[in-house]
Each structure stands twice: as structure tokens, then as C-alpha cells.
mmCIF file as Biopython writes it, N, C-alpha, C and O atoms, coordinates in Angstrom:
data_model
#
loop_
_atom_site.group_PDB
_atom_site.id
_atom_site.type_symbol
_atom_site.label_atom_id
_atom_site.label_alt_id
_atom_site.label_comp_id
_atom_site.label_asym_id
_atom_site.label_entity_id
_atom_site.label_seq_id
_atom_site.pdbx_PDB_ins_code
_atom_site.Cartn_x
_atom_site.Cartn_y
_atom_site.Cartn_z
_atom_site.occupancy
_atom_site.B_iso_or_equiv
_atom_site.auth_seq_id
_atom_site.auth_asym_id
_atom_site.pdbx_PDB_model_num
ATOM 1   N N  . UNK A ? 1  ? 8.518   5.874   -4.552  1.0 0.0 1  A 1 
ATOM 2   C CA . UNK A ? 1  ? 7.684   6.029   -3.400  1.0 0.0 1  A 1 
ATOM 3   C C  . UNK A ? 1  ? 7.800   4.749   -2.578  1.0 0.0 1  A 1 
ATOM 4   O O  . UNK A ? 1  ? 8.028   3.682   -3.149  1.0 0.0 1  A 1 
ATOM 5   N N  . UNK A ? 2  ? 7.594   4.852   -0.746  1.0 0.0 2  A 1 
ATOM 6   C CA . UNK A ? 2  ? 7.781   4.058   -0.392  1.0 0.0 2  A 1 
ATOM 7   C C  . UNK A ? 2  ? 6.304   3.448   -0.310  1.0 0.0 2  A 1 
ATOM 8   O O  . UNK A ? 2  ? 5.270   4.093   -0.484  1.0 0.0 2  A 1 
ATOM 9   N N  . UNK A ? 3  ? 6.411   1.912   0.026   1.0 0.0 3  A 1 
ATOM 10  C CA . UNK A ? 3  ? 5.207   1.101   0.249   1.0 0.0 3  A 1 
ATOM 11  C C  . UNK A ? 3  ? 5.084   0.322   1.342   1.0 0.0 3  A 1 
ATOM 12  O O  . UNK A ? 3  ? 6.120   -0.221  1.727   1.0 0.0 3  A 1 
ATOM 13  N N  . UNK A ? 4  ? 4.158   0.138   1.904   1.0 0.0 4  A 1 
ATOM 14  C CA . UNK A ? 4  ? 4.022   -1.295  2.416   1.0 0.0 4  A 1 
ATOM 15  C C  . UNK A ? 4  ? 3.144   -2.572  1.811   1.0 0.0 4  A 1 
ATOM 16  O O  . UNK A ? 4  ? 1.923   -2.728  1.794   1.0 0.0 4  A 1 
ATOM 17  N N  . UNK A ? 5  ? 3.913   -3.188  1.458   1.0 0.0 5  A 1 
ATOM 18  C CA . UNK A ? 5  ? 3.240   -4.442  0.707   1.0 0.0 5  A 1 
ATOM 19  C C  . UNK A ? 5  ? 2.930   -6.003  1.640   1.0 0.0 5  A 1 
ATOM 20  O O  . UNK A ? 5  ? 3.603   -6.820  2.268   1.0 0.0 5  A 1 
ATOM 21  N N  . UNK A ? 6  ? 1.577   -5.805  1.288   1.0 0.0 6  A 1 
ATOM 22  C CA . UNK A ? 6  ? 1.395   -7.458  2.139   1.0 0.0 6  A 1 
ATOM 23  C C  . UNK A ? 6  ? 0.844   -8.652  0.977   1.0 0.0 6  A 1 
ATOM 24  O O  . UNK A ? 6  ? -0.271  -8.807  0.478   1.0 0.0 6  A 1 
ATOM 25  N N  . UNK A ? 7  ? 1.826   -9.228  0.832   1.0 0.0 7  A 1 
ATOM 26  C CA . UNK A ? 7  ? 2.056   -10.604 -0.193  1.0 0.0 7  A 1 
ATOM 27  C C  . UNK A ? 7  ? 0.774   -11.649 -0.306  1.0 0.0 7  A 1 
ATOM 28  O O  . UNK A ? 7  ? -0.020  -11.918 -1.207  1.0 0.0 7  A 1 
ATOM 29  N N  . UNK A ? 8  ? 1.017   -12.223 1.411   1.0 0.0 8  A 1 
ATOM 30  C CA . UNK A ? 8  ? 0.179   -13.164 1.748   1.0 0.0 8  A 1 
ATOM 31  C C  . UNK A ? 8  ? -0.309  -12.581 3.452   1.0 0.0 8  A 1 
ATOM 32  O O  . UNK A ? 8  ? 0.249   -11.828 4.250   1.0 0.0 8  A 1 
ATOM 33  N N  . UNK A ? 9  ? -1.424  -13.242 3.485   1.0 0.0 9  A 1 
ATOM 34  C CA . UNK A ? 9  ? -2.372  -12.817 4.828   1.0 0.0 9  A 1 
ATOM 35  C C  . UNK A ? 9  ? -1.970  -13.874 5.704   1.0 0.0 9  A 1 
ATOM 36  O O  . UNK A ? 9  ? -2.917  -14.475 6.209   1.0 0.0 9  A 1 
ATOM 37  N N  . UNK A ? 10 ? -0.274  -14.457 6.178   1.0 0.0 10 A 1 
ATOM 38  C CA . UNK A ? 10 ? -0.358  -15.079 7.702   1.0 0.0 10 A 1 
ATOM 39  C C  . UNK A ? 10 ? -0.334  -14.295 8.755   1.0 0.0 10 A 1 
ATOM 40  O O  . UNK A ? 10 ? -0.963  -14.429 9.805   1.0 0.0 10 A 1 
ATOM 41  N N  . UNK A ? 11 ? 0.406   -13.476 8.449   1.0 0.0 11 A 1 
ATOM 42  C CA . UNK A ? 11 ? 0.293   -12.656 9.482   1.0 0.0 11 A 1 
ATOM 43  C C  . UNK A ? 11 ? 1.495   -11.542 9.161   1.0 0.0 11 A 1 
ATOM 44  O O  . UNK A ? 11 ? 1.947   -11.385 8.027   1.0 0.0 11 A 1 
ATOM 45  N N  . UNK A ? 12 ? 1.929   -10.817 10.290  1.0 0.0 12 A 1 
ATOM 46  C CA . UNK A ? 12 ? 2.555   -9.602  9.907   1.0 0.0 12 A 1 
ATOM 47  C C  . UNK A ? 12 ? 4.275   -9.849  9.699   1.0 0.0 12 A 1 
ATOM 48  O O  . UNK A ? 12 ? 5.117   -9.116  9.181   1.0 0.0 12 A 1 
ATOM 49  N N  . UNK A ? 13 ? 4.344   -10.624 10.065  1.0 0.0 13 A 1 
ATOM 50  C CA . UNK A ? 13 ? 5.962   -10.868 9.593   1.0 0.0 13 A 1 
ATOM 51  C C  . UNK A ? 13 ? 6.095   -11.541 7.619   1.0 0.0 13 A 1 
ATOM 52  O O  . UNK A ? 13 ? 6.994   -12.175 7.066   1.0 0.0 13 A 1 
ATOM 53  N N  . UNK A ? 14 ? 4.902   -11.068 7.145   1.0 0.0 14 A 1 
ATOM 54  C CA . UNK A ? 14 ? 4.929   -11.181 5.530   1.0 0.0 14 A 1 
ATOM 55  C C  . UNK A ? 14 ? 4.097   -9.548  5.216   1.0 0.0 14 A 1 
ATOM 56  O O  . UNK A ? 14 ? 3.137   -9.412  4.457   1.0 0.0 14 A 1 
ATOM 57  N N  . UNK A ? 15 ? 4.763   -8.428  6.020   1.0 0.0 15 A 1 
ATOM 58  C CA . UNK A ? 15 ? 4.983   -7.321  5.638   1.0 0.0 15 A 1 
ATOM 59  C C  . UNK A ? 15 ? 6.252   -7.022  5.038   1.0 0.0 15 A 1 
ATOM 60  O O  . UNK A ? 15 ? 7.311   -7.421  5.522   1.0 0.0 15 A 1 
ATOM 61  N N  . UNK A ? 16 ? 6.151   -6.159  3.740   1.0 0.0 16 A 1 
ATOM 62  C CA . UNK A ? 16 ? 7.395   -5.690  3.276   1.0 0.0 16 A 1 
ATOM 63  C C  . UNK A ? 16 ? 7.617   -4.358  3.142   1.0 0.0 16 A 1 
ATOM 64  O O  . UNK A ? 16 ? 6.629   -3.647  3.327   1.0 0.0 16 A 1 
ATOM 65  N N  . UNK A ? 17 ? 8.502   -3.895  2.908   1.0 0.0 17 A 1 
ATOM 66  C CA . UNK A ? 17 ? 8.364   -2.165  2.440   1.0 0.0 17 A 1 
ATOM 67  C C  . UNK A ? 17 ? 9.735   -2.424  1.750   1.0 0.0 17 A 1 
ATOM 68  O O  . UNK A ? 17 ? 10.812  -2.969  1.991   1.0 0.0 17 A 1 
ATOM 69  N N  . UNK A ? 18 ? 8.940   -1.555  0.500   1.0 0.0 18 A 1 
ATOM 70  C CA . UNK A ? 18 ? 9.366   -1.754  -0.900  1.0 0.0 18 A 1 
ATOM 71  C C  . UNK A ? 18 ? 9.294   -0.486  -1.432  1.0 0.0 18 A 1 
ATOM 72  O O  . UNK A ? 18 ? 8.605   0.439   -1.003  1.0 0.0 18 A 1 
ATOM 73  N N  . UNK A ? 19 ? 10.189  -0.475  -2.587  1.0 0.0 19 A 1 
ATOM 74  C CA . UNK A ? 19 ? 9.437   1.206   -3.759  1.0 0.0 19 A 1 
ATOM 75  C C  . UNK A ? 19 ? 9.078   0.724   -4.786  1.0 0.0 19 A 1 
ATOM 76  O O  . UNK A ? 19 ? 9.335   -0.362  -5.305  1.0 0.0 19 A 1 
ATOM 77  N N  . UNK A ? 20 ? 8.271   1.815   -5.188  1.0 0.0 20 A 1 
ATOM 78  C CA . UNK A ? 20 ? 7.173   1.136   -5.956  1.0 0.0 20 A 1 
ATOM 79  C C  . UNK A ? 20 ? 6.956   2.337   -6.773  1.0 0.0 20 A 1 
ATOM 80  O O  . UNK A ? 20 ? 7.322   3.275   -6.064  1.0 0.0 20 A 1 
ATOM 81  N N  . UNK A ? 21 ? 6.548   2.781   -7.896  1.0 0.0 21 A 1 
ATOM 82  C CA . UNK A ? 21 ? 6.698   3.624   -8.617  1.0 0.0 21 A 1 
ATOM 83  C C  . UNK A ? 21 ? 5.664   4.460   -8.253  1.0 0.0 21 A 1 
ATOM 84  O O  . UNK A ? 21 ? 4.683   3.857   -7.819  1.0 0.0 21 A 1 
ATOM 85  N N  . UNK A ? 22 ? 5.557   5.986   -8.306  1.0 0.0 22 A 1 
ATOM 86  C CA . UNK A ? 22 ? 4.662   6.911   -8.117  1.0 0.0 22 A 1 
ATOM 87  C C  . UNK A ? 22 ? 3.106   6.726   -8.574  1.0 0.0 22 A 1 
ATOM 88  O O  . UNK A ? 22 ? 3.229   6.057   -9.600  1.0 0.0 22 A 1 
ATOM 89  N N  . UNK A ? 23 ? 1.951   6.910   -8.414  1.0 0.0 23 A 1 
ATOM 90  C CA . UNK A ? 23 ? 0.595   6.348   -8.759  1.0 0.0 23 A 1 
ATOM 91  C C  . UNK A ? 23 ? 0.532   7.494   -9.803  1.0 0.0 23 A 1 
ATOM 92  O O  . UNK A ? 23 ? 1.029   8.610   -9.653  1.0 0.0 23 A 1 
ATOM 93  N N  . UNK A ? 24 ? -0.173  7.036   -10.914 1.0 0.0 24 A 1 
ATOM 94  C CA . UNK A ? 24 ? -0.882  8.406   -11.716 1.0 0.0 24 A 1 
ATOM 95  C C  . UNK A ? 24 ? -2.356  8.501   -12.258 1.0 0.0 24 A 1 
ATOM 96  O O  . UNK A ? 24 ? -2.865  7.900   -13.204 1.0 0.0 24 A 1 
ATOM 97  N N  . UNK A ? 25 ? -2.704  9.092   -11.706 1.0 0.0 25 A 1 
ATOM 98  C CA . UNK A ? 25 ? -4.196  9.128   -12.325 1.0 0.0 25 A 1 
ATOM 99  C C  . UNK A ? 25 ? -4.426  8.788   -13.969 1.0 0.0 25 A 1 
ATOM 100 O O  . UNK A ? 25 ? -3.667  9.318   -14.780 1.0 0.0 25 A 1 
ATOM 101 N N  . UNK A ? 26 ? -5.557  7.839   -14.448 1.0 0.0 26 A 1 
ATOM 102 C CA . UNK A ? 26 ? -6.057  8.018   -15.654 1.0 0.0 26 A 1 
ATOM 103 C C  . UNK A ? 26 ? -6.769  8.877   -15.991 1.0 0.0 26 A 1 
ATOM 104 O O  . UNK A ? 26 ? -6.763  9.965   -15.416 1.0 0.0 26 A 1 
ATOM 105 N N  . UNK A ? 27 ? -7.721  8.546   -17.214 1.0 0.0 27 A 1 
ATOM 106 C CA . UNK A ? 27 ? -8.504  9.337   -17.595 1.0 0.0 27 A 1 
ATOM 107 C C  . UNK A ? 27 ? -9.803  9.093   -16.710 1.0 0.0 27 A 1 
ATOM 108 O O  . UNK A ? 27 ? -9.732  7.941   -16.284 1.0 0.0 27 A 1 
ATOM 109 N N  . UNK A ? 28 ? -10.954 9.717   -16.267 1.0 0.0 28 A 1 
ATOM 110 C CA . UNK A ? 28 ? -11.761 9.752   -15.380 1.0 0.0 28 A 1 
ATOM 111 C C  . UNK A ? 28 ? -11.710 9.217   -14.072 1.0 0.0 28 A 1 
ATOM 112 O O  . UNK A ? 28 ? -12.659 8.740   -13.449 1.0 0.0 28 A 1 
ATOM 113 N N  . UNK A ? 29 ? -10.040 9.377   -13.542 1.0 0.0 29 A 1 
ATOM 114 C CA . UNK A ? 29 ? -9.922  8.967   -12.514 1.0 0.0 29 A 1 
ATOM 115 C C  . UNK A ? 29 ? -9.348  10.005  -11.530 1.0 0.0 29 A 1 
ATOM 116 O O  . UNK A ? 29 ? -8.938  11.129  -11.817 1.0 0.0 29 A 1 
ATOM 117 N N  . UNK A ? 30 ? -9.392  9.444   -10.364 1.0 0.0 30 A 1 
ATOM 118 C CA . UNK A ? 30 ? -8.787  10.726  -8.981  1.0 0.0 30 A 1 
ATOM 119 C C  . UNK A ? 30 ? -7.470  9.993   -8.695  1.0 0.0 30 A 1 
ATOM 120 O O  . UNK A ? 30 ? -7.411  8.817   -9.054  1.0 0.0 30 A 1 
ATOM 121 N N  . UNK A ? 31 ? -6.567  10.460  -8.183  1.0 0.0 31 A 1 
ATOM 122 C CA . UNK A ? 31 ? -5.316  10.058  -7.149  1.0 0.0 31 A 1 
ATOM 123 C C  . UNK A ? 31 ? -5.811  10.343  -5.438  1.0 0.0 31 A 1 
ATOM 124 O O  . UNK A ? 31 ? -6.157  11.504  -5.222  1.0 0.0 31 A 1 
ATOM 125 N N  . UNK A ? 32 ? -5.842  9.805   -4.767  1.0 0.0 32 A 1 
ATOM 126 C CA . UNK A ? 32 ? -6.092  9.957   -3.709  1.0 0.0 32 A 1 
ATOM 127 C C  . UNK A ? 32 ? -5.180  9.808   -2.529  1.0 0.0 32 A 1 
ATOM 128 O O  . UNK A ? 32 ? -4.583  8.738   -2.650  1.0 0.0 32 A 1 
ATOM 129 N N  . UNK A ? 33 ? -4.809  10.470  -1.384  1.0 0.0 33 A 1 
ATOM 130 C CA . UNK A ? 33 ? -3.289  11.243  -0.963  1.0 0.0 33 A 1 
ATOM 131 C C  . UNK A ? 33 ? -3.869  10.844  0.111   1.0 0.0 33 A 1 
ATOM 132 O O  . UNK A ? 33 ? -4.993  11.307  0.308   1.0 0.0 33 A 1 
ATOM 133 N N  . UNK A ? 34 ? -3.285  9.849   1.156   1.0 0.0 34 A 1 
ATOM 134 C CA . UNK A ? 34 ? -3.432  8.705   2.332   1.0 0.0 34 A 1 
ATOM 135 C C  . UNK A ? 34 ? -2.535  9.161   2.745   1.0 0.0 34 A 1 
ATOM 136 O O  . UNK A ? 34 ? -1.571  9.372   2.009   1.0 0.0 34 A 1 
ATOM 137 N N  . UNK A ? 35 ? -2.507  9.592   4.514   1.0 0.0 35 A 1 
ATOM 138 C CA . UNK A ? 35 ? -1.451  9.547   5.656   1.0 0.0 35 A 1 
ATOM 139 C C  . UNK A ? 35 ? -1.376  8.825   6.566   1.0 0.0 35 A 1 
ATOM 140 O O  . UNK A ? 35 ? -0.371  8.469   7.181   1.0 0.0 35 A 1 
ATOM 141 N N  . UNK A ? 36 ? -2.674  8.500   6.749   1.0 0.0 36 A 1 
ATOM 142 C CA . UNK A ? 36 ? -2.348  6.954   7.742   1.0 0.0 36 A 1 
ATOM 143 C C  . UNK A ? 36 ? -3.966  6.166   7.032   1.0 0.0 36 A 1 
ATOM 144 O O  . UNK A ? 36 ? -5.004  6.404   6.414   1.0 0.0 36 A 1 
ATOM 145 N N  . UNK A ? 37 ? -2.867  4.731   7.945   1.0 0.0 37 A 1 
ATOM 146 C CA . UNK A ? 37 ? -4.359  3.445   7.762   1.0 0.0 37 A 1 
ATOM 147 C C  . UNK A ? 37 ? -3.700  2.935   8.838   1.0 0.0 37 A 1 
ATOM 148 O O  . UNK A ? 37 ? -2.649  3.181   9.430   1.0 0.0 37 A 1 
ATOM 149 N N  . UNK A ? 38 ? -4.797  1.984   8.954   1.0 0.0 38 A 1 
ATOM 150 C CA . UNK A ? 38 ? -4.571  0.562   10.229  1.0 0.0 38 A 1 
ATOM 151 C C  . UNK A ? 38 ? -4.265  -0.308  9.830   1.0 0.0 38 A 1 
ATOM 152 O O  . UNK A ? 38 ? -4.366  0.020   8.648   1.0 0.0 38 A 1 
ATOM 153 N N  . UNK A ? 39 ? -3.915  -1.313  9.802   1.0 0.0 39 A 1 
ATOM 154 C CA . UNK A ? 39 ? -3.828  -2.657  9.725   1.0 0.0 39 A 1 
ATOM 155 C C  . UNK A ? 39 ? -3.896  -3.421  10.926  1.0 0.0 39 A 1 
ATOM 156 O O  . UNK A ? 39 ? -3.261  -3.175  11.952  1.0 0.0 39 A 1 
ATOM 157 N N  . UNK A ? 40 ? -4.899  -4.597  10.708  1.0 0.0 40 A 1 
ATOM 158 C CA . UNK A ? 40 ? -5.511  -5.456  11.839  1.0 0.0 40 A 1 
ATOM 159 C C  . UNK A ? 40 ? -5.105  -7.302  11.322  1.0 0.0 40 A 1 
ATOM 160 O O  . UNK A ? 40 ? -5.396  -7.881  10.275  1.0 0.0 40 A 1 
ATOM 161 N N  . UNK A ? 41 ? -4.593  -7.645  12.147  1.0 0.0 41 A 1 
ATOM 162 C CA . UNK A ? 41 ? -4.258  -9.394  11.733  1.0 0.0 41 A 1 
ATOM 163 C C  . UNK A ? 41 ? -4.961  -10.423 13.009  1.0 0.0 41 A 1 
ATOM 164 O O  . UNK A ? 41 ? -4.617  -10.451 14.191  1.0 0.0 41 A 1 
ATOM 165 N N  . UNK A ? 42 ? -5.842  -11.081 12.461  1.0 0.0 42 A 1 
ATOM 166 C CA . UNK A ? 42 ? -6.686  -11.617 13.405  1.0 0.0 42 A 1 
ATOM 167 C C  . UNK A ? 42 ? -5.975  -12.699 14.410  1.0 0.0 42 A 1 
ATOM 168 O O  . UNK A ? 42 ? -6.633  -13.244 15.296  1.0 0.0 42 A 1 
#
């Protein structure tokens, strides 16, 4: 799966996109299925 990974908080040029292995739910837990977010850098 693809990702976007942020390392450190300077700012957006320490965005990465990476793969990263599929998420799996535990035991008393949910998976939860995201199509968008924001990201804001002050």
C-alpha cells in the first residue's frame, strides 16, 4: 500500500511516499478506510 509519510515537522519538502505494508485489524479493533485528509504546515 501506498503512504505518505512525514518523518520530521519542517515543513513539506520532508514528505515521502513510501509502501508500507497493508494495516490489519487486531483483536477488539476496527480498520478504518480514509480517502482524503488535509495537511496544513504553519
Amino acid at each position: 500500500m501506498r503512504a505518505i509519510q512525514v518523518l520530521t515537522t519542517t515543513g513539506p519538502a520532508d514528505i515521502v511516499v513510501t509502501d508500507i505494508p497493508e494495516p490489519v485489524a487486531g483483536p477488539g479493533q476496527v480498520l478504518v478506510e480514509v480517502h482524503a485528509v488535509g495537511v496544513s504546515f504553519p
